[in-house]
C-alpha positions in Angstrom: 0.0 0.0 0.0 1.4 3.4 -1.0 1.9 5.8 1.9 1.8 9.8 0.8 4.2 10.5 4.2 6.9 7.5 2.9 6.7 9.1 -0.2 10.2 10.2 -1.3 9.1 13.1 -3.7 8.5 16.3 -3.0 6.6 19.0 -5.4 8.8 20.9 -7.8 9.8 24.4 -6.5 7.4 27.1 -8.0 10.0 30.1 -9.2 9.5 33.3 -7.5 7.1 35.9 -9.9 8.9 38.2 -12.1 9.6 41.7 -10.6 7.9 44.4 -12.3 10.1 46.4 -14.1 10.9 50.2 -13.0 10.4 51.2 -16.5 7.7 49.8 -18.1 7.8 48.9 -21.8 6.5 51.8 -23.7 4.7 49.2 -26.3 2.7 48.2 -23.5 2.3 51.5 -21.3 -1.0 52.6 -20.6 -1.7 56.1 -20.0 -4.7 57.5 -18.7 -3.7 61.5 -19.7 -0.6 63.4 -20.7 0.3 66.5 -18.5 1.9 69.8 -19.1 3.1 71.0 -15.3 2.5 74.3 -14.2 6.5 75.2 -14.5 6.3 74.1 -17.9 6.5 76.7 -20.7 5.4 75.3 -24.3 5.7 77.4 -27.3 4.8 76.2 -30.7 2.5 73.2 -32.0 1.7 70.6 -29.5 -0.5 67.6 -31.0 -1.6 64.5 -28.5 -3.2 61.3 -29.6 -4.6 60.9 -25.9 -6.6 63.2 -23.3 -4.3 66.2 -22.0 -4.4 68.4 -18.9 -2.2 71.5 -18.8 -1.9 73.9 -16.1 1.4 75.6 -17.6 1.8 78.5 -20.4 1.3 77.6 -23.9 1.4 79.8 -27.1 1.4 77.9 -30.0 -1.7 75.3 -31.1 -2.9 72.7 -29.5 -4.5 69.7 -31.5 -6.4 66.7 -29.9 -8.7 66.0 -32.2 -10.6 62.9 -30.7 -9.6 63.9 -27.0 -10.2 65.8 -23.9 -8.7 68.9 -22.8 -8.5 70.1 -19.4 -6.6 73.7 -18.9 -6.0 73.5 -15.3 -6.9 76.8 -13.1 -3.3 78.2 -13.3 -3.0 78.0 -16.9 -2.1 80.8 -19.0 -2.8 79.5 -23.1 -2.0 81.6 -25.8 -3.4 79.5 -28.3 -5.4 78.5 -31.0 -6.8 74.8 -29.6 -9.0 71.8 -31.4 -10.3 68.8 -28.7 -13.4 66.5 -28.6 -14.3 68.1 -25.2 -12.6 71.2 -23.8 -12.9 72.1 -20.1 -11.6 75.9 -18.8 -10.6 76.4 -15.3 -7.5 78.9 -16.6 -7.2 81.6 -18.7 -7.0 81.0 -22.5 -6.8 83.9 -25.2 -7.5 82.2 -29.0 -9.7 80.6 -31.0 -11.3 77.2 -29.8 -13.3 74.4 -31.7 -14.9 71.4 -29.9 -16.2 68.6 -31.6 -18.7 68.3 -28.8 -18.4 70.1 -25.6 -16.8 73.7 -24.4 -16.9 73.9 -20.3 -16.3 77.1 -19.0 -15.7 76.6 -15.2 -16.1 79.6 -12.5 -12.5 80.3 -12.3 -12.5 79.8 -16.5 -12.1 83.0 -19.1 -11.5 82.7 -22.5 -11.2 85.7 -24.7 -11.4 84.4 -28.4 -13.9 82.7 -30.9 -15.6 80.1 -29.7 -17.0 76.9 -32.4 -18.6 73.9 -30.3 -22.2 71.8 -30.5 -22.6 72.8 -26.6 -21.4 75.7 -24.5 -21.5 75.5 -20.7 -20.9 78.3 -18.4 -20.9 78.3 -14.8 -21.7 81.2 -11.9 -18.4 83.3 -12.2 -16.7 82.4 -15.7 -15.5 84.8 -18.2 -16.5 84.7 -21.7 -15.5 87.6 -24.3 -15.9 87.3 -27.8 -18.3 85.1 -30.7 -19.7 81.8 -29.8 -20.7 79.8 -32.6 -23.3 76.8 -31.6 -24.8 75.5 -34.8 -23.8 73.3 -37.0 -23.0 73.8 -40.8 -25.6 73.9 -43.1 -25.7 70.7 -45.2 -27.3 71.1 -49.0 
């Protein structure tokens, strides 16, 4: 009769999990949003292919054509700027299209030309120049 405690064998040693690497493989990072810090001064075109918060200076464009924009309430943009959805809690002087959305927040101003499907304003926000809501005419 076999007897599990007169057994001779043992089970195989498992080996110990990989450590995580410090830097990550950048074909397989995952990034929720790129950030501009508020020491950071940008001048020229800067394009993202993923949602964006700035709370530095920029003067330049700024292109993220299927993305959100956040310009954080320390900002200072010069710029002309294209997002999916933009949300103002600095100040930015330009023109500004959004595919779908422009939030003004109550520390927001923008002083510029405005192109979105919806505006939103809250108690407190600055808003100086033309706001165009509608969409092109289609014949």
């Amino acid at each position: 009769m076999w007897n599990r405690e007169a057994s001779p064998q043992s089970e195989p040693a498992q080996p110990p999990p990989a450590a995580t690497p410090i830097f990550p493989d950048r074909a397989t990072e995952e990034r929720r949003i790129a950030w501009v810090g508020k020491s950071v001064v940008f001048k020229g075109d800067l394009i993202s292919l993923e949602d964006m918060t700035i709370d530095g200076r920029v003067e330049g464009t700024i292109e993220l054509r299927e993305h959100t924009l956040t310009i954080g309430p320390d900002a200072d943009i010069h710029a002309d700027i294209v997002a999916n959805i933009v949300t103002v809690f600095g100040a930015v002087t330009g023109t500004i299209t959004a595919g779908k959305i422009l939030n003004i927040r109550e520390t927001g101003s923008v002083e510029g030309h405005i192109t979105c499907q919806k505006l939103a304003m809250a108690d407190g926000a600055v808003l100086r120049g033309r706001v165009d809501t509608g969409m092109a005419s289609r014949t």
